[in-house]
C-alpha positions in Angstrom: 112.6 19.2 92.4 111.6 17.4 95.4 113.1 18.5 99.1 113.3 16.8 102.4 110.8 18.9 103.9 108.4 21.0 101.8 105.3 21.9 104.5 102.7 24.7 104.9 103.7 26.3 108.7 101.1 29.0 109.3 97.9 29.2 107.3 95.1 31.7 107.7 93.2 29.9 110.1 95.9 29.5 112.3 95.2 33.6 113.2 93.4 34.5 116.2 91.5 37.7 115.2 90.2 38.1 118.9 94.0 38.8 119.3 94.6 41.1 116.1 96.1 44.8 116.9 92.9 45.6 114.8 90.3 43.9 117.0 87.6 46.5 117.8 88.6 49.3 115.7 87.0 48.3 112.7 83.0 48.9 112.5 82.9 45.5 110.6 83.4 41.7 110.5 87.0 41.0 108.7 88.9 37.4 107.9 92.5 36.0 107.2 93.0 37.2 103.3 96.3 35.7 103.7 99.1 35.0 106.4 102.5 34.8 104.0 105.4 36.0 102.9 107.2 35.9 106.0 110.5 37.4 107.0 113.0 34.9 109.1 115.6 34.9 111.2 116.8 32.9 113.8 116.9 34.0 117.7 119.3 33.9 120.5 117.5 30.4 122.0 118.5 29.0 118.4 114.2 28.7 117.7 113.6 30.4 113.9 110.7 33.5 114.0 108.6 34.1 111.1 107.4 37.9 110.9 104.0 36.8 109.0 102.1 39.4 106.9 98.8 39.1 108.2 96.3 40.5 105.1 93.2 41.2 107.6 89.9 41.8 104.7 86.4 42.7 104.9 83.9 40.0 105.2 81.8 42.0 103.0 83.3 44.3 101.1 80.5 45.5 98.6 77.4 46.9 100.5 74.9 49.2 98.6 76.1 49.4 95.3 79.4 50.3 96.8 82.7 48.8 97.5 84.4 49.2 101.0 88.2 49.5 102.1 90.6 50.0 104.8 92.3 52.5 105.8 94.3 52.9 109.4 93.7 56.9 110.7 96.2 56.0 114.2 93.0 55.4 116.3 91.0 52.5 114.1 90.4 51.3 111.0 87.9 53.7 108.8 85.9 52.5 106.3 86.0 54.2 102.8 83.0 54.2 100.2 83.7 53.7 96.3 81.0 53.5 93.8 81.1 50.5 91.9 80.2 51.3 88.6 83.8 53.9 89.1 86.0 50.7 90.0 87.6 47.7 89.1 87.5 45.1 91.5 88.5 41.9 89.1 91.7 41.2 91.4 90.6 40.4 94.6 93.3 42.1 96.2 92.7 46.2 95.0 89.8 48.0 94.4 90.9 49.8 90.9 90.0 53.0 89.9 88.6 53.6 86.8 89.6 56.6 84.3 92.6 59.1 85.3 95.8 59.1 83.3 97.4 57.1 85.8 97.2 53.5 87.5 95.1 54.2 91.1 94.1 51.8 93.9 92.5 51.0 97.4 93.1 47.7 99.2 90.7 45.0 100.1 92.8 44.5 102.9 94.7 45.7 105.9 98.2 44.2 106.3 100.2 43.7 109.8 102.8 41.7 110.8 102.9 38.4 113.7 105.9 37.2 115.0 105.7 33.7 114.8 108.4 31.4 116.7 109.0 27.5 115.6 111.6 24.7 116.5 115.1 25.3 115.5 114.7 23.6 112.0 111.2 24.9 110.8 108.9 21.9 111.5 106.3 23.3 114.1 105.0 26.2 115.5 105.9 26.6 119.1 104.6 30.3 119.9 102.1 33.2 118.3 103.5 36.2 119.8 100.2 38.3 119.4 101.6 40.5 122.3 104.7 41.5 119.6 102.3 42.2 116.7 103.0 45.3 114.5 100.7 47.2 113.0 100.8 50.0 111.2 101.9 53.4 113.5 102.6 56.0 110.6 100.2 58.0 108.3 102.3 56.8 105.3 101.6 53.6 106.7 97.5 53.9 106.4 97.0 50.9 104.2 99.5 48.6 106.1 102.6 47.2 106.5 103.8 44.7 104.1 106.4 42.1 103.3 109.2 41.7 106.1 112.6 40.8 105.3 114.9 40.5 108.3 118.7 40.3 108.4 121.1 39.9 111.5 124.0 42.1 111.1 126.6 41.9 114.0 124.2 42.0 117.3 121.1 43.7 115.6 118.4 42.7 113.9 117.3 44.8 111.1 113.6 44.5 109.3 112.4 46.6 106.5 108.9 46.4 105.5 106.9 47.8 102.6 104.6 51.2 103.9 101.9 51.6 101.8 100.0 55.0 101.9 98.3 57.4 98.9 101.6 59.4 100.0 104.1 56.9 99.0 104.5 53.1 98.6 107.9 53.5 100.6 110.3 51.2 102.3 110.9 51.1 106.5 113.6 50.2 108.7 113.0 48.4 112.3 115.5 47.7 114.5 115.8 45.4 117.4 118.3 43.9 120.0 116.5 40.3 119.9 114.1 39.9 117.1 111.0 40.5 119.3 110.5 43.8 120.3 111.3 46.4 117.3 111.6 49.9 116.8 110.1 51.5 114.1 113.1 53.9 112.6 111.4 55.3 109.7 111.3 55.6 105.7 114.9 54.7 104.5 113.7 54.3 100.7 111.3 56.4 99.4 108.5 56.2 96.6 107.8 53.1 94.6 111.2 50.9 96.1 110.2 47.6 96.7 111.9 44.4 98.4 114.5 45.8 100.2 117.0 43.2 101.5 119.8 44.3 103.6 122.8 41.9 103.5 123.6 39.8 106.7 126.8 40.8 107.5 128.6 44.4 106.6 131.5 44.6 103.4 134.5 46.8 103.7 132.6 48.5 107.2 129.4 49.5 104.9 126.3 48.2 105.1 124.3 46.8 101.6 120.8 46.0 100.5 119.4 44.9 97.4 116.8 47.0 96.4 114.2 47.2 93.4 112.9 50.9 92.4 109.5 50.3 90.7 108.2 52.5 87.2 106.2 52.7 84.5 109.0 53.3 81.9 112.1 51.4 81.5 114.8 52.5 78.3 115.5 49.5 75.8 118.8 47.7 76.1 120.5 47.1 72.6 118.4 45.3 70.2 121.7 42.0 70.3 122.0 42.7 74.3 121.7 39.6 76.7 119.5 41.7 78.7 116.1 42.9 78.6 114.9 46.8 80.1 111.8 46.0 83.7 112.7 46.1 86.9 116.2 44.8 88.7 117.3 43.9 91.6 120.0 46.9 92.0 122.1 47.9 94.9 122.8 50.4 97.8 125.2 50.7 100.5 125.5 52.9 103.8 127.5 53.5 106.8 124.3 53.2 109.3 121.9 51.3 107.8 119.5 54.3 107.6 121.1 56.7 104.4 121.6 55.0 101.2 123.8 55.5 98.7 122.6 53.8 95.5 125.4 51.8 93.5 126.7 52.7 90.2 127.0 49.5 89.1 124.0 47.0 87.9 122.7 44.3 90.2 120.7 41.4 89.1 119.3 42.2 85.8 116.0 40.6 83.8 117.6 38.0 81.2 116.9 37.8 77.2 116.9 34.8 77.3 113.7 33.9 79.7 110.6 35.4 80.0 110.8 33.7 83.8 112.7 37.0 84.6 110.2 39.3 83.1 109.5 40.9 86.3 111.9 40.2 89.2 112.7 41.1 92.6 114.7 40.4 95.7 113.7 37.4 97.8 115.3 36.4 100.7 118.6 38.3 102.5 121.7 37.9 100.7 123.4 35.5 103.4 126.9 35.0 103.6 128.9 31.4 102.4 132.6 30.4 101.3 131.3 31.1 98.0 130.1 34.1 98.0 127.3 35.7 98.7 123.8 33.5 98.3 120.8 35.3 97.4 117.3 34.2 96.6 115.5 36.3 94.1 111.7 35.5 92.1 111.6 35.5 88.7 107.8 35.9 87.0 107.0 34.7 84.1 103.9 36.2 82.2 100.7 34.2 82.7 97.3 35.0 83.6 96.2 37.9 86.0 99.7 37.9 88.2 102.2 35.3 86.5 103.9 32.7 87.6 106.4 33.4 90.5 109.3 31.0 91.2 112.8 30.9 92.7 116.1 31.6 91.4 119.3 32.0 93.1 122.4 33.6 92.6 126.0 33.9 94.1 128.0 37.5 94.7 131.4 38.3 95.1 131.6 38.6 98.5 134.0 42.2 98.1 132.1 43.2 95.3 128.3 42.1 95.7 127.5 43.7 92.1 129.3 40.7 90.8 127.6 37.4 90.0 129.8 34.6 90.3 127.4 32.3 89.5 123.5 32.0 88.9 120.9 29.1 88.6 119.1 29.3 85.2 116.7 26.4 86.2 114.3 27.8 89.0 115.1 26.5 92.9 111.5 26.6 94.3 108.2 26.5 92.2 104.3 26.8 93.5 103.1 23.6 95.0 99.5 23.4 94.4 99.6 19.9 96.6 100.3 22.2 99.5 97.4 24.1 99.3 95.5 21.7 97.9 93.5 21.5 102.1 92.9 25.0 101.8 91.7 25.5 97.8 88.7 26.9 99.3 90.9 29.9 100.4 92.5 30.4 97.6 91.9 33.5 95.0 95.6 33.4 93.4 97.8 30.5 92.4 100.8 30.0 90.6 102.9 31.7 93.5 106.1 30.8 95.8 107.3 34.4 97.1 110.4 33.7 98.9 111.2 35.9 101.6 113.7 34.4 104.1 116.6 31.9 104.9 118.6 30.5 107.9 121.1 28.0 108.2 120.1 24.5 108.9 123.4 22.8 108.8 123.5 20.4 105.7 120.5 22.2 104.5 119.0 25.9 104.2 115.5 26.7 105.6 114.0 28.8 103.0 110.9 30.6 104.2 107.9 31.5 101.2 104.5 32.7 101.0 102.4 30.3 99.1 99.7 31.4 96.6 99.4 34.9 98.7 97.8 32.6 101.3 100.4 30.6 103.3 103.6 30.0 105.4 106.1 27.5 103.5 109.1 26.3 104.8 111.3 24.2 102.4 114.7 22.5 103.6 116.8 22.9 100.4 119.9 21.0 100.7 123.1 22.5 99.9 124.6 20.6 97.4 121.4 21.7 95.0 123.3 25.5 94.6 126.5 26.2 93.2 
């Protein structure tokens, strides 16, 4: 499917490191991994803001027979050590220990997040905040912050973010009166819950999120169900936005009938329309070292957001590979569009995505396309 406007915003070398909150508190050179999957909203002035995830790496990360990651102690970055012939390091983005009767892994990057502001309808960048930048603050927050989504509900802003520590691989809440200047509130979901998005708008005086618990074992659905057992995008509720009640009832589930929904998540906020509520999901379809991601959508009940009214089976946004085709040197994964955001563009919706773990998109989808 073709769009009106289908652009790269904010690529890697549109970053200032001189500017990064991690300039001069790491003992060596770093670059731009990737600056994606953005959360959006838009601000009082009517501009949209992209919170970018800024994946800052090390230049050289194998020195002496050993590989080298990142790790934030509160004061600086530190440096850690791993013997190569004890990891994996096939996927660019982990360093992948070897043995143990459990998946374990270091980062070949530090993540933090730039507020990024551009014109009312996505087209240019007008302002790199550096001076709003967040980095990570927390010890469960030593190996970054990760993936914004951001939702405006009633006069507040709310942003939860991945943590990532050997602690926990948690979710965070942020709060803010403007979309600028956040407040870190702490962990509202705890160990292995992944793409938390809260609803824009409350339901019955509750506030909701999707939310997608992560494991390594899943319990088979009947062998004639219409489902298949991986992860889901369930649901929570809660009266302040900071305890959460999970729902008893199921959320988006991984079809039969597709392996495109083989492993799913949340994309962008559920935003509220006269149809329900519209939400943005990726689908991944087995392929390669990390699939192939696209984007779905589905409509909820706006009284009752476990129920689907109505969901496209074809995706909404695939990876563009003639988007990134300017930066291919850059690239170490393809096959990706990670939605993360939307706003309201009138006739359209802006629909923020990282591309290929590498870039900014901003794609005007028009209306008529969904439902």
């Amino acid at each position: 499917m073709t769009f009106p406007l289908d652009h790269l915003i904010f690529a890697p070398a549109d970053v200032d490191l001189a500017r990064s909150p991690l300039a001069g508190r790491v003992d060596a050179e770093t670059y731009v991994l990737g600056a994606f999957n953005p959360g959006m909203t838009r601000l009082a002035n009517g501009n949209l803001l992209l919170m970018v995830r800024v994946a800052e790496a090390l230049k050289e990360p194998i020195v002496n027979g050993q590989v080298r990651s990142m790790r934030w102690d509160g004061a600086g970055c530190r440096l850690d050590h791993w013997p190569l012939q004890l990891v994996d390091i096939a996927d660019p983005r982990v360093v992948a220990m070897r043995g143990g009767g459990w998946r374990v892994i270091a980062l070949t990057s530090l993540s933090w997040l730039l507020p990024v502001e551009l014109d009312a309808d996505g087209r240019r960048v007008l302002a790199v905040h550096y001076d709003r930048a967040i980095a990570p603050r927390a010890p469960w927050q030593c190996y970054g912050v990760e993936d914004p989504r951001i939702s405006r509900v009633g006069d507040r802003y709310l942003m939860t973010a991945c943590s990532v520590s050997p602690e926990r691989l948690a979710t965070a809440l942020y709060t803010s009166d403007d979309a600028l200047d956040w407040t870190l509130e702490g962990i509202v979901l705890d160990h292995q819950n992944k793409d938390m998005l809260i609803f824009e708008g409350l339901i019955h005086g509750k506030y909701w999120a999707q939310t997608r618990p992560l494991g390594e074992l899943y319990f088979a659905y009947p062998p004639d169900s219409e489902w298949r057992a991986g992860p889901s995008i369930n649901l929570a509720s809660s009266p302040d936005a900071l305890h959460w009640k999970p729902s008893e009832h199921p959320g988006i589930r991984p079809h039969a009938a597709t392996v495109a929904s083989a492993r799913m998540g949340g994309g962008a906020p559920p935003i509220r329309t006269d149809a329900g509520w519209l939400t943005l999901w990726h689908g991944v379809e087995p392929h390669g070292m990390v699939g192939i991601y696209r984007t779905y959508w589905t409509l909820l009940d706006r009284d009752e957001p476990w129920r689907i009214i109505a969901s496209g089976s074809a995706p909404l946004i695939e990876p563009n590979s003639a988007l990134t085709d300017p930066i291919s040197d850059q690239m170490y994964l393809d096959n990706i569009v990670f939605t993360t955001g939307i706003a309201d563009g009138g006739d359209h919706w802006v629909v923020a995505s990282g591309e290929a773990d590498l870039a900014c998109r901003i794609t005007h989808v028009p209306k008529g396309v969904i439902g």
